[in-house]
C-alpha positions as protocol buffer text, in pm:
chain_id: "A"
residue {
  index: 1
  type: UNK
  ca { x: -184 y: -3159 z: -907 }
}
residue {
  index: 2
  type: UNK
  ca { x: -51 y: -3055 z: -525 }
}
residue {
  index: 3
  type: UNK
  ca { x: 171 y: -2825 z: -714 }
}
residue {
  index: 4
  type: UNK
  ca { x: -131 y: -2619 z: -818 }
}
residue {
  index: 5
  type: UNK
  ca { x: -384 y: -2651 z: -538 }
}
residue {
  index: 6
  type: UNK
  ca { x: -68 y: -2505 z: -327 }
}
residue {
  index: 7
  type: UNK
  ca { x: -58 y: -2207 z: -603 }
}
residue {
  index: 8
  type: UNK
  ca { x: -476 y: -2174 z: -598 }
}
residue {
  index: 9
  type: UNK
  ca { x: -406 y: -2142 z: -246 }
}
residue {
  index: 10
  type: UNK
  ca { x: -111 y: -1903 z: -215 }
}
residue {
  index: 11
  type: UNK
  ca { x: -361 y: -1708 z: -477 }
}
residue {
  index: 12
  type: UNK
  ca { x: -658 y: -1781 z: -247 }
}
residue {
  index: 13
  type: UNK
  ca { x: -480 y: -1623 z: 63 }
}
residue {
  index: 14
  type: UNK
  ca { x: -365 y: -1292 z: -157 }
}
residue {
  index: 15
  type: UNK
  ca { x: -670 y: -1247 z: -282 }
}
residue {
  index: 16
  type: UNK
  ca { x: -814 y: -1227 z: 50 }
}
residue {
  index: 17
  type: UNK
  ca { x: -536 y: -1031 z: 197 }
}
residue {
  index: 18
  type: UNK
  ca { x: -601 y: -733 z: -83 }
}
residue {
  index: 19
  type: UNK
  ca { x: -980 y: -752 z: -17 }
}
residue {
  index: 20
  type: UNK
  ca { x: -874 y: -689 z: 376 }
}
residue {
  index: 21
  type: UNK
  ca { x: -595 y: -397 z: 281 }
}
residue {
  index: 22
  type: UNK
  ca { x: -920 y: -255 z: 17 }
}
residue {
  index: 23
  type: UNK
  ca { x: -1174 y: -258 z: 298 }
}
residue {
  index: 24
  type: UNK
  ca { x: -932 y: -67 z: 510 }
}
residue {
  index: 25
  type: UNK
  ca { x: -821 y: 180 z: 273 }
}
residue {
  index: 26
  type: UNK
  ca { x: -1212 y: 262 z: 197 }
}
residue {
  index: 27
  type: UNK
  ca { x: -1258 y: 317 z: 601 }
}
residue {
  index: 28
  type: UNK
  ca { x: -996 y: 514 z: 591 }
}
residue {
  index: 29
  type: UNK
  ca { x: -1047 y: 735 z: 299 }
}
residue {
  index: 30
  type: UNK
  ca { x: -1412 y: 795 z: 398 }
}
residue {
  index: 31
  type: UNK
  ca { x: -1250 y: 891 z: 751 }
}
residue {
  index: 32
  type: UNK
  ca { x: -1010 y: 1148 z: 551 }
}
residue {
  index: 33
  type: UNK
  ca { x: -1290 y: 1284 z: 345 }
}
residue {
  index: 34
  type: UNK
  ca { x: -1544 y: 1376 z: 649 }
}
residue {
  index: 35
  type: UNK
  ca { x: -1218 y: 1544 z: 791 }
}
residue {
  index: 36
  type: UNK
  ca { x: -1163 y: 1728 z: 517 }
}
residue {
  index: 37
  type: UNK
  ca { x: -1539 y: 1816 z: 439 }
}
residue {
  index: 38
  type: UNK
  ca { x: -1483 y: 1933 z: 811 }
}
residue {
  index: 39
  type: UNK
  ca { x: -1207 y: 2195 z: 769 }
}
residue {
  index: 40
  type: UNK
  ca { x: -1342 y: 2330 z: 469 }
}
residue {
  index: 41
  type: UNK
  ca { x: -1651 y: 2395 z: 652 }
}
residue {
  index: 42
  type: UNK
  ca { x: -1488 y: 2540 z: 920 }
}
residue {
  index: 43
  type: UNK
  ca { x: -1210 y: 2770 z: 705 }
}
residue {
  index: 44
  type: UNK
  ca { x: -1526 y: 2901 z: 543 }
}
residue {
  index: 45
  type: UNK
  ca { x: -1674 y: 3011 z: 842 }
}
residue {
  index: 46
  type: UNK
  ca { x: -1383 y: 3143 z: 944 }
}
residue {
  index: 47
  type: UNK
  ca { x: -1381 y: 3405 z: 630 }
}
residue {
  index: 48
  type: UNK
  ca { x: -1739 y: 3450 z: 638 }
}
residue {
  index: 49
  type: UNK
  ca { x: -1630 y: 3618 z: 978 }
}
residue {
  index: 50
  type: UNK
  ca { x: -1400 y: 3772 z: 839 }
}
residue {
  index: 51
  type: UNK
  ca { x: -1072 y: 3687 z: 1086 }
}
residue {
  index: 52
  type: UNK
  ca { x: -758 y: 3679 z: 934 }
}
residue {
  index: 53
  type: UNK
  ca { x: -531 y: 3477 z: 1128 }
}
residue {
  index: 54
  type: UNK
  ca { x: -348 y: 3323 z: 918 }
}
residue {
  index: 55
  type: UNK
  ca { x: -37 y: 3539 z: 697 }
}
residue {
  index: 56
  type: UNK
  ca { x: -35 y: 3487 z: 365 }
}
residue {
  index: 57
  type: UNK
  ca { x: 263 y: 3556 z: 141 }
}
residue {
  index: 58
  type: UNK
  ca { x: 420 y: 3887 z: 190 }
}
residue {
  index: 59
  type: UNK
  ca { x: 199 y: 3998 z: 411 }
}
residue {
  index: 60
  type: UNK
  ca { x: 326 y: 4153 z: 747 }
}
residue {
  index: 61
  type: UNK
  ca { x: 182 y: 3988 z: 1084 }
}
residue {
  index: 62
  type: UNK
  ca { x: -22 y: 4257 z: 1276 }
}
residue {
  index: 63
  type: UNK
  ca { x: 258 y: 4290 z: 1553 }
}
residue {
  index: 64
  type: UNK
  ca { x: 494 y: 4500 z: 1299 }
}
């Protein structure tokens, strides 16, 4: 009997240490997707203005 309240318990513990890495995780990810949501807006403003900053490929920079 003490053998399996101690494994209930170890289980118990685990169980509550996944919910705590999950709830993190979620934070985190929702954190990462606003971000991202972010940029996008922001690259597609940027193109909508039409600057072209960034070099692409073969492309020469505008100092050559």
């Amino acid at each position: 009997m003490d053998k399996l309240e101690e494994q209930m318990a170890h289980l118990i513990r685990t169980v509550d240490d996944l919910s705590d890495v999950v709830a993190r995780q979620e934070t985190e990810i929702a954190t990462l997707t606003r971000r991202v949501h972010m940029l996008m807006q922001r690259e597609g403003e940027r193109e909508a203005a039409g600057s072209d900053g960034v070099v692409i490929g073969n492309e020469r920079p505008p100092h050559y």
